[in-house]
C-alpha positions, -999 to +999 in steps of 0.1 A: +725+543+434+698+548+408+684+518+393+689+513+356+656+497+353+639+530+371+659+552+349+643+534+316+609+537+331+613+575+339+623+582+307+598+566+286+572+575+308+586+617+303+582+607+266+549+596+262+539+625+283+560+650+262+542+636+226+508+636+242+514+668+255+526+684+219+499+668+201+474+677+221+488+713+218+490+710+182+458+701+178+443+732+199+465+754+181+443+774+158+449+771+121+459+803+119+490+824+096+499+858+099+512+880+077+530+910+069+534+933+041+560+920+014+595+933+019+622+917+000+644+927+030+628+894+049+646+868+024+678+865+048+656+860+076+637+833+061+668+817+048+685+821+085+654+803+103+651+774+072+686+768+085+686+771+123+652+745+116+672+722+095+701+722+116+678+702+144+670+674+120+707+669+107+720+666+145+694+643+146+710+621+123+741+623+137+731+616+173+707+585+161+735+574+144+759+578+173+732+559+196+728+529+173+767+525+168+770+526+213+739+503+210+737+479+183+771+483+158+800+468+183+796+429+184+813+426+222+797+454+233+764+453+223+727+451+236+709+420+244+684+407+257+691+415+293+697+450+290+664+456+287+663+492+300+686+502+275+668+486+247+637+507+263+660+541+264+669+535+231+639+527+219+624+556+235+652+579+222+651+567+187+608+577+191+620+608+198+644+614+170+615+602+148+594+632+163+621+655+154+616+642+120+582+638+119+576+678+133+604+690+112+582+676+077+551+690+089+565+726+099+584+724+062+550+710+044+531+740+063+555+769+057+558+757+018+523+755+014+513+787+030+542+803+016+530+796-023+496+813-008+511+846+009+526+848-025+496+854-042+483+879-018+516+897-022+524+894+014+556+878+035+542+849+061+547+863+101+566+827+106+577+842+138+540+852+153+519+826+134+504+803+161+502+775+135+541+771+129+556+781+165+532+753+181+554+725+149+583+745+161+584+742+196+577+710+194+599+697+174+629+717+193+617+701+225+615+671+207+651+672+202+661+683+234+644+655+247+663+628+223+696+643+232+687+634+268+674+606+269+706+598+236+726+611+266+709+588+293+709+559+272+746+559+269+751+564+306+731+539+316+749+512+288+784+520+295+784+529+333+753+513+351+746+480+328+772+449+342+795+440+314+814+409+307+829+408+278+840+378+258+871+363+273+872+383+304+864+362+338+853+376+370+871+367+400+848+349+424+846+339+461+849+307+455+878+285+446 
């Protein structure tokens, strides 16, 4: 069987490499936005993407706060000190959710700015080709993918692989 304590290291590990690896491909990503003509007709399509972006962040919210009720919120149940790899997992999950944040603002703050200037031009921004956005879009959808694993890691390893003993329960033991 899997150690818990290998699990926790594996995964934090896959996230550090993860962020560096998106950072450093945000930062070679060139600063650049395309556009197209202006067509009213693209309205719908920028209202379905805001959306489908903003969906991300609100599972977000629901998952962190599902991990922090498994991990924290349940008095008999909950953390301590010993469980060290879950504190990591969680730790390193709740990183990740903050990514997810984190990407989702700067891909908002980007689009809205640029927007207001595509405006002026009289032109529609090519969100779906602009170099600039997909590199804060990708990551912060592999940013969430990679809280939801290591969300649903977390909670395997805390309910399954970490050895409970709740208050008032005693083990039987070999000796008399």
């Amino acid at each position: 069987m899997i150690s818990r304590k290998v699990i926790s290291i594996v995964g934090v590990v896959c996230l550090v490499a993860i962020i560096t690896w998106r950072g450093f491909v945000i930062y070679i990503a060139p600063d650049q936005l395309k556009t197209v003509p202006f067509n009213s007709a693209n309205t719908p399509t920028y209202q379905i993407l805001a959306a489908e972006e903003k969906s991300y962040s609100d599972l977000s919210i629901l998952l962190l706060a599902g991990l922090f009720s498994l991990c924290f919120i349940n008095k008999d149940e909950r953390l301590g000190r010993k469980d060290w790899p879950e504190l990591f997992l969680c730790a390193a999950a709740t990183l990740a959710f903050v990514c997810v944040f984190y990407f989702h603002l700067r891909y908002d703050t980007v689009l809205e700015l640029s927007s207001w200037q595509a405006a002026k031009m009289q032109a529609n921004l090519d969100f779906l080709h602009s170099p600039y956005l997909e590199a804060y879009r990708s990551s912060e959808i592999l940013a969430f993918f990679m809280a939801l694993i290591l969300s649903g890691v977390t909670a395997l390893s805390a309910i399954y692989l970490r050895p409970h003993n709740p208050q008032g329960v005693q083990y039987a033991t070999s000796n008399p």
